[in-house]
C-alpha positions in Angstrom: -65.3 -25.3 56.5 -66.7 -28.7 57.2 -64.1 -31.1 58.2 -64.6 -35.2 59.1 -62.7 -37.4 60.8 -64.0 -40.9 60.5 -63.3 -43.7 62.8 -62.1 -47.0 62.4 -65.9 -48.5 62.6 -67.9 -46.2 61.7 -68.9 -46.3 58.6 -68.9 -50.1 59.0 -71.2 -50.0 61.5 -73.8 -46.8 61.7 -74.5 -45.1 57.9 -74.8 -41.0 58.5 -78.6 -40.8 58.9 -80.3 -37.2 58.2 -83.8 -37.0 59.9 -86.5 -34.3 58.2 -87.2 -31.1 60.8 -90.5 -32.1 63.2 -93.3 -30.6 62.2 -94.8 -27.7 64.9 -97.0 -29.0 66.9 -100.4 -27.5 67.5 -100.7 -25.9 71.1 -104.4 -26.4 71.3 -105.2 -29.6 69.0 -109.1 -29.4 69.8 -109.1 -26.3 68.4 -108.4 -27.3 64.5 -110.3 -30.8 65.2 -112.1 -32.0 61.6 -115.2 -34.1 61.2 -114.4 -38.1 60.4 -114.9 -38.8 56.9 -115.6 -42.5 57.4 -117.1 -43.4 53.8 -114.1 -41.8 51.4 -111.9 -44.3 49.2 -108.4 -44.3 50.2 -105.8 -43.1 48.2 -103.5 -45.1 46.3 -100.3 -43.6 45.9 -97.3 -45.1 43.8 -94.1 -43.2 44.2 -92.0 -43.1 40.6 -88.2 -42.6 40.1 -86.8 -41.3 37.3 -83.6 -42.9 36.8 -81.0 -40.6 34.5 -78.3 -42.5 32.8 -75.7 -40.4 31.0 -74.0 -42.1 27.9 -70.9 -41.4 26.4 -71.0 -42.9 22.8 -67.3 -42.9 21.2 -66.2 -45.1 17.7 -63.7 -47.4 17.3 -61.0 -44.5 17.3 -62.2 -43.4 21.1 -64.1 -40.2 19.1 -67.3 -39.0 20.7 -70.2 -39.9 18.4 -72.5 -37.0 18.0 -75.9 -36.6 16.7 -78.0 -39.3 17.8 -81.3 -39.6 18.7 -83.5 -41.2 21.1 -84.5 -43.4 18.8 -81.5 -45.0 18.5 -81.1 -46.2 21.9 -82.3 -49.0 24.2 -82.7 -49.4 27.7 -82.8 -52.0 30.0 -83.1 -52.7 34.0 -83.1 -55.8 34.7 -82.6 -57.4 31.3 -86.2 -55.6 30.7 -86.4 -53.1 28.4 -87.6 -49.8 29.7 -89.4 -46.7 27.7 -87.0 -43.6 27.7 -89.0 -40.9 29.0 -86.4 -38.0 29.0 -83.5 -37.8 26.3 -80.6 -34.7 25.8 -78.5 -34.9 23.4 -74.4 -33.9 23.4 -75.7 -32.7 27.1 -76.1 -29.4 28.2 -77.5 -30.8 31.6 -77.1 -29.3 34.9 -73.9 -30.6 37.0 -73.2 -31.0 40.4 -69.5 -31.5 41.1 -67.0 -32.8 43.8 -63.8 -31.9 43.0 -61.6 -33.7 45.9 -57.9 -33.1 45.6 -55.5 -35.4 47.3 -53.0 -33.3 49.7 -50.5 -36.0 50.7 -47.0 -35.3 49.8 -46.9 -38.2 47.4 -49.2 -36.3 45.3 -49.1 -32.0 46.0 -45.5 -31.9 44.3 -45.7 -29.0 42.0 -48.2 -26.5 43.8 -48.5 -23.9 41.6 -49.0 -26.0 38.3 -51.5 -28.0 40.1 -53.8 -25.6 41.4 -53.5 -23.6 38.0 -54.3 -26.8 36.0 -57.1 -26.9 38.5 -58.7 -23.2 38.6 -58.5 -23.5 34.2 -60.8 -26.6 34.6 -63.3 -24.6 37.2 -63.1 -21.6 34.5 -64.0 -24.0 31.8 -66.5 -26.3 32.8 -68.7 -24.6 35.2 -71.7 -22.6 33.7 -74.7 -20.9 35.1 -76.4 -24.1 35.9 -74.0 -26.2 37.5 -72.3 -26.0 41.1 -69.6 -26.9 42.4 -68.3 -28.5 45.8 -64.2 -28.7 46.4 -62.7 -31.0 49.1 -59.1 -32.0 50.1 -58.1 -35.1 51.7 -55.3 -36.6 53.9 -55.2 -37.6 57.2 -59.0 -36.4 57.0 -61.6 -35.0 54.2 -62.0 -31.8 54.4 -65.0 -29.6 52.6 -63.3 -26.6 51.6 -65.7 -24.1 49.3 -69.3 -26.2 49.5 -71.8 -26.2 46.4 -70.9 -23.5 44.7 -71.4 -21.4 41.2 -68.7 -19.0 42.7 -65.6 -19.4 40.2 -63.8 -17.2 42.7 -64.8 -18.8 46.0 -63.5 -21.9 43.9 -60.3 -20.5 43.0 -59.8 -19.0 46.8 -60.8 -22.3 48.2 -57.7 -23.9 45.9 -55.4 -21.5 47.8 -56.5 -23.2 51.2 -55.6 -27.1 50.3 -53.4 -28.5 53.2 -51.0 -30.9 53.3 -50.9 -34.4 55.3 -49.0 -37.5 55.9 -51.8 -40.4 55.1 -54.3 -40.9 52.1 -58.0 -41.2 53.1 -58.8 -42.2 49.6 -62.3 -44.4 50.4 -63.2 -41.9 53.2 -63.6 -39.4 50.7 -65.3 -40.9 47.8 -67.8 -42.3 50.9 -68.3 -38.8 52.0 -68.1 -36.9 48.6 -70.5 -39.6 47.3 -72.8 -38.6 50.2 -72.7 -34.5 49.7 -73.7 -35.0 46.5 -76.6 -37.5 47.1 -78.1 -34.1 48.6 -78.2 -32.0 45.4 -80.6 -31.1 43.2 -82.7 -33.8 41.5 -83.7 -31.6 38.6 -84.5 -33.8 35.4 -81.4 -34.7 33.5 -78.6 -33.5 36.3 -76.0 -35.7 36.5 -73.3 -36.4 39.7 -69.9 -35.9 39.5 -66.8 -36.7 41.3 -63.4 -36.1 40.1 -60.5 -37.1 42.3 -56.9 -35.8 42.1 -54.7 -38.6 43.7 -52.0 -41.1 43.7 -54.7 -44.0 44.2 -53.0 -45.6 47.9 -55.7 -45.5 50.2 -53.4 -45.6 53.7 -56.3 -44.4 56.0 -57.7 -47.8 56.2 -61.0 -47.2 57.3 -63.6 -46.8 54.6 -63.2 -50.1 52.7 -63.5 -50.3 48.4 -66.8 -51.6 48.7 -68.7 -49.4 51.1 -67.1 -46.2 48.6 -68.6 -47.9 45.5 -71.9 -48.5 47.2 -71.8 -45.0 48.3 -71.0 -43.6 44.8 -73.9 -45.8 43.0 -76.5 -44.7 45.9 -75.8 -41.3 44.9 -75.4 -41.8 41.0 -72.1 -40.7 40.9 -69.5 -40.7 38.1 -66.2 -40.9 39.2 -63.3 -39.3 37.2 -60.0 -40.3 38.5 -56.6 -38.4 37.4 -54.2 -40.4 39.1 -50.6 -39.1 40.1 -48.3 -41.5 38.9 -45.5 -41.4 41.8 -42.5 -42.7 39.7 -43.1 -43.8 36.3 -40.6 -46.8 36.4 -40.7 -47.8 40.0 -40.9 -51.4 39.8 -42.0 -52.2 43.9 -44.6 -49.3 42.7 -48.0 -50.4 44.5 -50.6 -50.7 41.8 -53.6 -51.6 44.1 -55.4 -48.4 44.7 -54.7 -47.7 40.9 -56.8 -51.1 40.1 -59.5 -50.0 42.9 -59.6 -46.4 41.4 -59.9 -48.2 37.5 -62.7 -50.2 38.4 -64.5 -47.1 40.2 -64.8 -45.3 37.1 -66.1 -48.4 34.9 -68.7 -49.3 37.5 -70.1 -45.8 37.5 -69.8 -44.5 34.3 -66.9 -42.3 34.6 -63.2 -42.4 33.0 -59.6 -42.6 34.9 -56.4 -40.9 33.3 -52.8 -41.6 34.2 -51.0 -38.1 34.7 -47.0 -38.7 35.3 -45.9 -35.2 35.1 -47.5 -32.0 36.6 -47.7 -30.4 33.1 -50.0 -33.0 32.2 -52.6 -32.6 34.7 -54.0 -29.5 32.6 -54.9 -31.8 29.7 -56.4 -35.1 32.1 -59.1 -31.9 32.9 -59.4 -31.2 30.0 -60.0 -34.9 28.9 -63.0 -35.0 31.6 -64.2 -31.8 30.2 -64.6 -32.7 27.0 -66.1 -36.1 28.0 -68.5 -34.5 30.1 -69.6 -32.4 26.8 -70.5 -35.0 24.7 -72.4 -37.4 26.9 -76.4 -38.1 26.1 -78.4 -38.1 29.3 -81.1 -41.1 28.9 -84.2 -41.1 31.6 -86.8 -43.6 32.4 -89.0 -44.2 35.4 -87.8 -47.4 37.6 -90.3 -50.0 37.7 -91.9 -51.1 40.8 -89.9 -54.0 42.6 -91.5 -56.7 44.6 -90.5 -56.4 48.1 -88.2 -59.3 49.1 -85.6 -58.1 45.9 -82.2 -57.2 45.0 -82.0 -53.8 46.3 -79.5 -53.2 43.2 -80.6 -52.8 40.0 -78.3 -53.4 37.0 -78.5 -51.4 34.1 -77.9 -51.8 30.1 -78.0 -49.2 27.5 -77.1 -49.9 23.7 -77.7 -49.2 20.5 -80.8 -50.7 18.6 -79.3 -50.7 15.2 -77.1 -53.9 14.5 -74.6 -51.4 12.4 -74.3 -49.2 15.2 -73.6 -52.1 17.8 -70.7 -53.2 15.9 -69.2 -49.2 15.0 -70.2 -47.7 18.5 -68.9 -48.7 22.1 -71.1 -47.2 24.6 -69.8 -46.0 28.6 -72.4 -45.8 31.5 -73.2 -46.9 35.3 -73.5 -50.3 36.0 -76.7 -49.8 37.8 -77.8 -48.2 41.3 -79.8 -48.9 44.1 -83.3 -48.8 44.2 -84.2 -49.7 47.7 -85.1 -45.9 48.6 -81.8 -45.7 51.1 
């Protein structure tokens, strides 16, 4: 069990660096010495991203639209249209999951429903090709059950969720954010986060914007099912609710409101189901002059004018293409 405790500064100041192992070094470099090659041409190399959008394409109603083809979609980084080089329809793509659950007592009210509504969303989302990574926050984040296709490590991992006094909300969207910039870059995969919580960051350390930034590095969509304290509670702060809102528009995911504990099984279910029926849309960044905006902003749409006025279409703002 991984557990962090962040510091007032430090993700202000010093970003969490991983360096790659050194390579061996020869004990007798003489000895494996080869003869200068003076007159070869030197290699050009240009490095190529593909960048994977995943689209959720619903009607006027808020019903998923299924069906479509690559065809009917553009593009565009930039304002410049781009060529789709990978397309999946009603996606059957890989996922990588967080699934961070908020243990402050504002939120852990009804234990047993929540962990049940929990371990039913585990049992039926995750397949054969996707993993999944479980976290608890409060006073600190706390990686539980790492990536994992282990429905039971999962569901034992649930068992283990502590409670706490304070809400490190932004520490652990920066950290979750971070675990899963380290998965699998497989064609088509697409980054998940789905947060459990009342939406009051009271940590104060991680700020809003250093999470977001964190999420669109990693190309993650956030899915927040937030706890609504009480209902009718005028002097009710609204603030992380706002924060958590804009999260999920700026990265593609959805947020649901869940007022009662017996509701929280449906909110999964919600994600589920919108994790289903999303197209995955692929095209290789284009090469940026250096000097840039290390963020790119990104528009997909439909090309038919019909479809433009039926359809309303739900993906990432963009992400950064800097290399970081």
């Amino acid at each position: 069990m991984l557990v962090w405790v962040l510091g007032a500064s430090l993700l202000a100041q010093a970003p969490i660096v991983r360096r790659p192992p050194m390579k061996p070094v020869d004990p007798d470099p003489d000895s494996q010495q080869q003869p200068a090659q003076q007159d070869q041409v030197p290699t050009i190399r240009v490095e190529t991203r593909l960048v994977n959008v995943a689209v959720n394409v619903v009607d006027k109603t808020g019903a998923p639209v299924g069906g479509l083809q690559k065809d009917d979609f553009e593009i565009l980084e930039d304002g410049r249209a781009q060529k789709i080089a990978y397309f999946e329809r009603e996606s059957s793509t890989p996922l990588s999951i967080v699934l961070a659950i908020d243990g402050s007592q504002s939120v852990l009210r009804n234990e047993r429903l929540e962990k049940n509504a929990a371990k039913h969303f585990v049992n039926a989302l995750l397949r054969d090709q996707d993993e999944l990574d479980l976290m608890d926050f409060s006073d600190t984040v706390r990686e539980i059950v790492p990536f994992t296709n282990s429905k039971k490590r999962i569901e034992s991992g649930l068992n283990e969720i502590q409670r706490g006094d304070a809400t490190a909300l932004f520490d652990a969207i920066y950290l979750a954010s971070d675990r899963l910039a380290e998965t699998r870059t497989d064609a088509g995969r697409r980054r998940v986060l789905v947060l459990i919580t009342d939406g009051e960051d009271t940590a104060k350390r991680s700020r809003y914007g250093q999470a977001l930034e964190q999420a669109q590095r990693a190309g993650a969509m956030i899915y927040s099912i937030i706890i609504v304290p009480i209902a009718a509670d005028a002097g009710r702060s609204t603030g992380g609710e706002h924060a958590l809102i804009q999260l999920a528009q700026d990265t593609g995911g959805r947020y649901y409101y869940v007022e009662d504990p017996k509701d929280l099984e449906p909110a999964f279910a919600r994600v589920s189901d919108d994790l289903r029926t999303q197209y995955v849309l692929g095209y290789y960044a284009p090469q940026k002059e250096k000097g840039g905006s290390a963020f790119r902003s990104i528009r997909a749409r439909m090309k038919d004018p019909e479809m433009k006025q039926k359809y309303e279409l739900r993906y990432r703002s963009g992400y950064y293409g800097d290399g970081k």
